[in-house]
N, C-alpha and C positions, 0 to 999 in steps of 0.2 A: 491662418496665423498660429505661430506657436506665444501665446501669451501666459503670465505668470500670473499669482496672485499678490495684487497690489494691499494699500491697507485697506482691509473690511472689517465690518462688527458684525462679530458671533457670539450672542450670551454676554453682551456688553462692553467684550474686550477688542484692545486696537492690535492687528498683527500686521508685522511687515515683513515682507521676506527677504533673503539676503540677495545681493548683488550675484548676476550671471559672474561667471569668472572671465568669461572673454563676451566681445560684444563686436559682429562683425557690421559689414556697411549695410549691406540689407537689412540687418537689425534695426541698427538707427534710424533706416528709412522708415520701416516698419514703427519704430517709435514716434517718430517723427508725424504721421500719418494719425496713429493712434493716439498722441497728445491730441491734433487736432479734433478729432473724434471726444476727447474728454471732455474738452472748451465746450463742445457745442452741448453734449449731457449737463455736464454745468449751470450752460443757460435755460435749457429744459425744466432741469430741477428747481432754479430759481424764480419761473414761472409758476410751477405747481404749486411751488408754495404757498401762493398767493390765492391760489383756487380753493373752491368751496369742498371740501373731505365728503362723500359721501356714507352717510351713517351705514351703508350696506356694505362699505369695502374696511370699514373700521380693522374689522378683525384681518386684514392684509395689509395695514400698512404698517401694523407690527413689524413685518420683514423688510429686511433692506436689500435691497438689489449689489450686487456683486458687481463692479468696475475692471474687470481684469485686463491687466494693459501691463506691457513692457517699462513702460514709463516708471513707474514704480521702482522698478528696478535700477533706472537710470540715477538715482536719487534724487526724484520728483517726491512731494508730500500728495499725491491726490488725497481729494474726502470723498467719503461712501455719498453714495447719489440716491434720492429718491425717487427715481425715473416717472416718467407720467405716464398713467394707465390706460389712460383716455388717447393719447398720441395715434394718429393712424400711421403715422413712420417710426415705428420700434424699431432701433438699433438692434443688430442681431447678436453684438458683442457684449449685449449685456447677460448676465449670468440672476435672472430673477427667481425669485425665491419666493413665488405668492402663486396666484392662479392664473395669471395673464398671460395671452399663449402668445410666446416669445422663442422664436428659433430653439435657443436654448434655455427653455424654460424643462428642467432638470425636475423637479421636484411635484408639478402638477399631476402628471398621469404617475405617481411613484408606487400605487396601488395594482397599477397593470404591468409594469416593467418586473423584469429577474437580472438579477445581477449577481452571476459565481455559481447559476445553478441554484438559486434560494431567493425567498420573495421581498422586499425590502422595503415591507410597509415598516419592519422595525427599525429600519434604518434612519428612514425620514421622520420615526420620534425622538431619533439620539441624534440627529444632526443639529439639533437646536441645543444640544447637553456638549457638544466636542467644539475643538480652535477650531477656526479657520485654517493655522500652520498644519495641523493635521490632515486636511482635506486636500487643501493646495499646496503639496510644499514642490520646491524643485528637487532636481536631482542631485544627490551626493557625491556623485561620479559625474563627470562632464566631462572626458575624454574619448580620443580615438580609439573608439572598440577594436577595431582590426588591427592596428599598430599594439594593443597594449596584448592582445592577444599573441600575435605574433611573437612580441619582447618574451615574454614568460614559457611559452608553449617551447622556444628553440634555442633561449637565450644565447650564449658563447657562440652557439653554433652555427647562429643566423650573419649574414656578409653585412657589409656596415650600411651598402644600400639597402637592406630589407627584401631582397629579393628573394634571395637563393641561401638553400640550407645545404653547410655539411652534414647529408642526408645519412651515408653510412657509418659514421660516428655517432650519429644520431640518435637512429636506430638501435646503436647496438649498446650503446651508453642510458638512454634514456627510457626508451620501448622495449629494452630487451627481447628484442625479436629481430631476425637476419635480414641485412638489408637484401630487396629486390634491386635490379635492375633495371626493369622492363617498366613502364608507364609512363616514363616525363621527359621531355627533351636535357640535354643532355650538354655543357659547352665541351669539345675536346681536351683542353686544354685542364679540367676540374671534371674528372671523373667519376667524383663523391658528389658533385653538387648537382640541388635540385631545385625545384621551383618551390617556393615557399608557400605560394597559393596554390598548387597544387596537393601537397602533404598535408594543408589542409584543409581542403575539399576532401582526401580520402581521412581526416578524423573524425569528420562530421559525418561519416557515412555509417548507417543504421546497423553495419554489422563489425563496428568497432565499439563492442560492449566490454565490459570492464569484465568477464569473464569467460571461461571457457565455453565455446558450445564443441560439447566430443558424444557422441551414441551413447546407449546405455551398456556400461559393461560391469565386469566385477557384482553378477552375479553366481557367484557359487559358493557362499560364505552361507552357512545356515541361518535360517527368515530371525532368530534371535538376535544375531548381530546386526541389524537392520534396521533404521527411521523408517517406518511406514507413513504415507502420505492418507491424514484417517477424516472421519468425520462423525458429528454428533445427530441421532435425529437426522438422518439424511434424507427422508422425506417429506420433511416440512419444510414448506415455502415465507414463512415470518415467523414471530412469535413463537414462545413453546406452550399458548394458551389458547390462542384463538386463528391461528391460519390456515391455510390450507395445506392434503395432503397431498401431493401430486407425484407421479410418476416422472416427470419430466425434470424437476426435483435430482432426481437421482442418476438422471442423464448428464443432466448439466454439472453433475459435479463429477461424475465418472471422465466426461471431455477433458475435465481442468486437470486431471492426475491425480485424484481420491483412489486410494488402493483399498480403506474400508469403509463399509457402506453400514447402518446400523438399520434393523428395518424391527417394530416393536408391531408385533402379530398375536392378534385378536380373533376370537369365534363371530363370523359377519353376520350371522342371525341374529346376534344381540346388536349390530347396526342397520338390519335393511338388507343385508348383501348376501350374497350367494357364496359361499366357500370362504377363506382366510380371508381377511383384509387387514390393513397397517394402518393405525394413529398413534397420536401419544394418550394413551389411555388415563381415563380420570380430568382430562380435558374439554374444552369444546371447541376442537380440532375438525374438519373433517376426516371422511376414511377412505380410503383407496382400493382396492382387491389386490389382493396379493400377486394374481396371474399377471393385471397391468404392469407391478412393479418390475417382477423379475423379467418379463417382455422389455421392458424399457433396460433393465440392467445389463442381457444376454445382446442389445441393441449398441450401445455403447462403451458396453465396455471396456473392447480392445482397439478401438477407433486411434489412441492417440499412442497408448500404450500398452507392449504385449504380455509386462508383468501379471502377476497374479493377483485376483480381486477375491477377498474375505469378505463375508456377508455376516456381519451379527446380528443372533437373532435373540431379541427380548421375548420371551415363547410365552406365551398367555392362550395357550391354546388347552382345550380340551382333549383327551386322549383322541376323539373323534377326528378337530380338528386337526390333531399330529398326521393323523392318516393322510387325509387332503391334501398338508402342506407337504408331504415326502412326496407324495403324489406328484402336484406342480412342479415341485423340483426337478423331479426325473424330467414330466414330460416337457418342461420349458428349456431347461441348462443342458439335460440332456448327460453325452458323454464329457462334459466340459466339466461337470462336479467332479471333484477330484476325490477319494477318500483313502485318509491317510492312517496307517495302520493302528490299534491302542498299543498306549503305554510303550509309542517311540521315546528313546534316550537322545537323540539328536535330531532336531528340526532340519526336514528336506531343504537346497538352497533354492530360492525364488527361479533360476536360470530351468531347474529340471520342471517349473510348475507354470510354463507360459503360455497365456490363453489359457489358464482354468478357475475353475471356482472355487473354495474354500468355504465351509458351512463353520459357523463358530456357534457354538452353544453348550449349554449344562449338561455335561455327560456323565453318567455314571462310570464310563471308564475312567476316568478321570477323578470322580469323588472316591472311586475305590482307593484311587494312589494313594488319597491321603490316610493316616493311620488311625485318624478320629472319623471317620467318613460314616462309622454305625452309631456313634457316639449319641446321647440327645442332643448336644449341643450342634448340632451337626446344621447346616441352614434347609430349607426343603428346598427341592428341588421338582423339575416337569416331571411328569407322567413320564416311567419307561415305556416307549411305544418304539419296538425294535426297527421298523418302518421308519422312523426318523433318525432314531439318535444310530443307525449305521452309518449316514449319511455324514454325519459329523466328522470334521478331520480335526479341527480345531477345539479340543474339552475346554473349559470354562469350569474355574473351582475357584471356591472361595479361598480368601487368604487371611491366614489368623494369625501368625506371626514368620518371622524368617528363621525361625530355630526349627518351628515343624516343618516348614516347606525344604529344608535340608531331608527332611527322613521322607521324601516323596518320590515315587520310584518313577524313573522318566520324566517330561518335558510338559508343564502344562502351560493354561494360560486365565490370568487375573483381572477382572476390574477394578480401579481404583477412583476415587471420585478424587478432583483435584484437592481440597481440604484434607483427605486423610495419605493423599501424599507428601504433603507438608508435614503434616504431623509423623508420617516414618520418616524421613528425610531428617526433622527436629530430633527425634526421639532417637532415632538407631544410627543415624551420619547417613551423608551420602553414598560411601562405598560399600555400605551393607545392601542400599537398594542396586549399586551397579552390578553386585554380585549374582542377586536375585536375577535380574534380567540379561546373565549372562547366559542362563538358559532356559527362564521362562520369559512366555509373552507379556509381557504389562500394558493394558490400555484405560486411560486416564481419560475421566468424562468429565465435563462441566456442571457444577454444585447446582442445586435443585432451586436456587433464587434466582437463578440465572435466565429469568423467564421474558426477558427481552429478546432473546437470543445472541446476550453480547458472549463475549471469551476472555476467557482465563489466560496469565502470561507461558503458552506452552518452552518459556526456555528451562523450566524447573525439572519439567517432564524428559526433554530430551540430555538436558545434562545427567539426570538419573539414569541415564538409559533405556527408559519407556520406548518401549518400539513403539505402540500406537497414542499418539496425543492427538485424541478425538477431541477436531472444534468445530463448533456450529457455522456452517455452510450461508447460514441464512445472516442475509443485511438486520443488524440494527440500528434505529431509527432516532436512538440517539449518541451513540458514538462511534466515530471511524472505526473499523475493522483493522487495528493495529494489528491485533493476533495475529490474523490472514494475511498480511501482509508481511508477517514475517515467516508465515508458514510455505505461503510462495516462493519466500528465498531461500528459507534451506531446501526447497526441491526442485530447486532449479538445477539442482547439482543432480550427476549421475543419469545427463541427456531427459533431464523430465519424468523418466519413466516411474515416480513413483518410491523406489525401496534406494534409500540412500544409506551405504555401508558406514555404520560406526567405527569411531577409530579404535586398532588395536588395543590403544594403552588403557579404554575404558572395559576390555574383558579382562587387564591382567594388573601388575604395580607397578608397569613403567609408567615413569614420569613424562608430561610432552616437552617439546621443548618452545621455551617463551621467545616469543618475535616483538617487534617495533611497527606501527603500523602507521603511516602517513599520508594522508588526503588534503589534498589542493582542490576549494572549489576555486574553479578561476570564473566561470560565467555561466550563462544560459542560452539556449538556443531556440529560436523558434516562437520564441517567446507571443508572437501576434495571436499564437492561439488563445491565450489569456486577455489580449484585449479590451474585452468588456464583464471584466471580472469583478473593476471597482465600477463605484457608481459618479467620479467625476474623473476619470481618468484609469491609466493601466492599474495595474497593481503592485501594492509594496512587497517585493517578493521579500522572502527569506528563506533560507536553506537548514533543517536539521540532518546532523550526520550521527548515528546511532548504532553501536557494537551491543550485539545480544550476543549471547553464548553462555560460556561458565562466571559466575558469579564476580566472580573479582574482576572479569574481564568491558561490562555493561555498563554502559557508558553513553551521553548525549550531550552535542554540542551544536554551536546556529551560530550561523553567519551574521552578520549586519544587516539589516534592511536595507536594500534597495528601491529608489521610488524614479522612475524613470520620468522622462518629458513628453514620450512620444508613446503612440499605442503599438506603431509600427516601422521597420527600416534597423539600421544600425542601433541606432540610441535608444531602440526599446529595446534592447538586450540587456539584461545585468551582468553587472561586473562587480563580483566580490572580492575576488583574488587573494584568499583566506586560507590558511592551513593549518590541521588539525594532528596531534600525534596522539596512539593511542596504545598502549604496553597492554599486548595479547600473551597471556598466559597459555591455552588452549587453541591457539590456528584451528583445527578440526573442526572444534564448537562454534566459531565464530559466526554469524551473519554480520553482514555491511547493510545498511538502511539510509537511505537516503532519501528523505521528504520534504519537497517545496511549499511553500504553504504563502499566501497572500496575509499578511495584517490587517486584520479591520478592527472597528471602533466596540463590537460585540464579541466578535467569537470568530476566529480566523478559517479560514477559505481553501482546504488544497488546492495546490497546484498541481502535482502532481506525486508519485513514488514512486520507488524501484527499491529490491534488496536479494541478494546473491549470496551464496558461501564464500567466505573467506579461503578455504579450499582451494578453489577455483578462478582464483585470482588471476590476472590477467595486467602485469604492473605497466607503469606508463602510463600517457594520455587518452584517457579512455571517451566515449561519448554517454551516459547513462541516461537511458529513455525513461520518460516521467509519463506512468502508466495513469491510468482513473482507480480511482476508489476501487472497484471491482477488479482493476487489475488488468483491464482491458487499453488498445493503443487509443489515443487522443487525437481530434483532430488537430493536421497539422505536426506533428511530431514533434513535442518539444523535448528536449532533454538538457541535461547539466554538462560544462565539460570538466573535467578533474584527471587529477591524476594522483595516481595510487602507487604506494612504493611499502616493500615489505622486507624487514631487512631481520 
């Protein structure tokens, strides 16, 4: 039975809900059926009443049993029922709310159940604090999903039967893409027209994403002009306190398309170990060996992509230790370590450097650039140990202001912790820092409190120009991975591979040019994989649509809540049919983000996300796949359908 909620007491109040909008014969039957059903709980209750309470169920009969019946709706007055617990024929349509084990007795085992991925014993302490209207409510939309779909997806262009689409007007109007030929029958007489359900069976198709997929190209631009795809602490598994350090770590983030790897190298006699090994020092982290790591790194790291992988290295080694570690290098990476000549004027492009390694660290070639490099003020720096720092292709100098990095002869490369890039960004503008990183490397780590392993918002970093905006790899455990998920989107661009080309106008003072940016969410698909996400029904979906990039451009917006009737079929799809406009200063900097999220009564639930460059756009009716948390496919496949227009 599909049944509503009629009037019940929650927290003392009377709710009723509103009238279905249509009400067909099988309905009435079903009412009609289901009054009957009501008569007879009635009599039930009016029996109990009269019985003796036992003092052991006292604290149960606090609760009231739920009545849920169409009748209600009919504009029937039922009253809340106090079912008998003693009964050996329980009704199954009662919705109890005590301990009596009742078909749908929902709340008893609420300590063993999960619902959305999360345990929901705190649920069953706020069900007693929230309406009823909220738990139960019907749907806001009650319409034919595939006809409204249909109306909006082809509008003008669909025949007044609903059949058949002028397909290549269509196309060429709508999709801005050339109509095909080939796939759908065809009548003679309408050589434009196509099956309607056919066009779309092929939008719902997994590889009608809302943007490009093209190979990695447009590497010959030197690695300065470049978004590198970076990470913090790349070999811790949680926490930047107490997790573990693993090699595998560093695998699994090489697969996803990390191009820098950060590895912080310690003397292993002061842990137990045999030669270098990596933690986060001054922790209680565990430690790794260093041979594991690079094994695992030289294992991975051309798996997905042929780009080039930078290794920074935090060096807390002993001159002894320096030895070892050039040692390992050679004998693991082998001829893959690249080493690139001192005091280059222009950074090699990623295309000549595929398949090799990059060593990033403190180099006196590099402190020599600078003109205060003998100076006291000067920072210390590792042990010269010529055995390693040849190995270096990447120097690593400190940065003291951008007036002396002007008098620095050749191409270095800086770390910035995010706090004091805000603070040059505040203090000297943002095109004093694009200038900097039009030919030095800048990599930006996350502030030293950050010891959840949560992130920083890297759109500050790459509007600056920061080729590396190092963020922690690792799940925290109390906030979604926004960062990472927008970090996903900008490197989705330029086939994955990792190094995505800044735009022109950010090395010189052309201006970009500002666009219009337009998203239709019309609905959802697939939706039954969320099923059992709430705890008395599907879920209230809602939709955020989100523009990261340059500052004036960042922007958030949400659709209406949908609460569907059903878990599965047509009418658990949602239908928001909402459109969003959004004045892009910057197209190049842009990301698009788009996150489904479930409403609940605590703290809301993803459903899914996706986010892509704006770049890369892809206009028309697009299908956008609602990834997990980590970024991975769901079962089931749900996605959004929208349409995207850039003008």
């Amino acid at each position: 039975f599909e049944i509503s909620a009629a009037t019940c007491h929650c927290g003392g109040d009377s709710i009723v809900t509103a009238p279905f909008e249509a009400v067909t014969e099988e309905e009435r039957a079903h009412a009609h059926d289901l009054g009957k059903l009501r008569n007879e709980l009635q009599s039930l209750a009016g029996r109990s009443k009269s019985e003796r309470v036992d003092p052991v169920d006292s604290t149960r009969s606090r609760h009231r049993d739920l009545s849920l019946s169409r009748a209600a709706s009919e504009g029937e007055d039922p009253t809340p029922l106090a079912a008998d617990t003693d009964s050996q024929e329980e009704s199954p349509y009662v919705l109890r709310r005590s301990d009596a084990g009742s078909r749908l007795d929902l709340l008893a085992p609420i300590s063993e159940k999960q619902v959305g991925k999360r345990c929901t014993l705190a649920l069953s302490r706020a069900m007693n604090k929230i309406s009823c209207s909220r738990c139960l409510r019907c749907s806001l939309v009650d319409c034919d999903r595939d006809k409204v779909i249909k109306e909006v997806i082809f509008g003008d262009y669909l025949s007044t039967d609903g059949l058949t689409v002028d397909a290549e007007h269509w196309f060429q109007e709508v999709q801005h893409e050339r109509f095909l030929e080939s796939g759908v029958n065809t009548p003679r007489s309408s050589p434009s027209k196509r099956s309607a359900a056919n066009i779309l069976s092929k939008l719902l198709e997994d590889a009608n994403l809302p943007h490009r997929l093209e190979p990695c190209a447009h590497l010959e631009r030197p690695l300065s002009e470049y978004w590198i795809n970076s990470s913090h602490n790349s070999y811790l598994q949680g926490n930047q306190l107490t997790s573990t350090s693993s090699a595998h770590a560093l695998a699994s983030l090489l697969r996803n398309g990390c191009r820098v790897i950060e590895l912080d190298v310690y003397d292993g006699s002061k842990y137990g170990m045999q030669g270098p090994c990596v933690l986060h020092g001054g922790t209680a982290t565990t430690a790794v060996s260093l041979c594991a790591c690079l094994e695992a790194i030289k294992e991975a790291a051309f798996e997905n992509s042929a780009c080039p992988v930078i290794i920074t290295l935090e060096n807390y080694l002993s001159p002894d230790g320096q030895r070892r570690c050039a040692s390992l290098l050679l004998d693991v990476l082998g001829d893959s370590l690249y080493v690139l000549p001192p005091q280059m004027l222009l950074w090699p492009p990623p295309g000549e450097l595929l398949k090799r390694f990059l060593l990033r660290d403190k180099s006196w070639h590099s402190e020599d650039a600078s003109p205060k490099s003998n100076a006291a003020s000067a920072c210390p720096r590792a042990a010269r140990v010529p055995e390693l720092h040849r190995l270096i292709s990447i120097g690593n100098v400190k940065f003291r202001s951008f007036k002396e990095c002007q008098l620095w002869q050749g191409c270095t490369s800086s770390s910035f912790s995010e706090t004091k890039l805000l603070q040059l960004i505040a203090k000297s503008g943002l095109q004093a820092m694009r200038s900097y990183t039009a030919v030095h490397l800048a990599r930006i780590y996350p502030a030293g409190y950050r010891v959840d392993s949560s992130n920083y918002d890297p759109q500050d970093g790459w509007e600056a120009g920061c080729q590396m905006v190092a963020l922690n790899g690792q799940k925290s455990i109390f906030f979604h991975p926004h960062a990472a998920w927008l970090n996903a989107g900008r490197f989705r661009g330029n086939g994955g591979c990792g190094f995505v080309p800044k735009p022109s106008h950010m090395m010189s003072d052309e201006e970009p040019q500002p666009k219009k940016l337009s998203i239709t969410v019309l609905g959802g698909d697939g939706w039954e994989a969320f099923r059992n996400f709430d705890l008395l029904g599907p879920p209230d979906s809602y939709v955020c649509v989100e523009i990261a990039g340059a500052s004036a451009d960042r922007r958030l917006e949400k659709t209406s809540v949908y609460t569907a009737r059903v878990k599965t079929g047509p009418k658990a799809q949602p239908v928001w049919k909402q459109s969003f406009e959004f004045a892009i200063s910057d197209a190049a900097l842009a990301v698009v983000m788009l996150v489904a999220w479930d409403q609940d009564v605590d703290f809301d639930d993803l459903l899914g996300q996706y986010a892509f460059p704006l770049a890369d756009l892809k206009p028309g009716w697009r299908r956008v796949p609602l990834l997990s948390s980590s970024g991975e496919l769901q079962e089931g496949n749900p996605a959004l359908i929208c349409r995207f227009e850039l003008r």
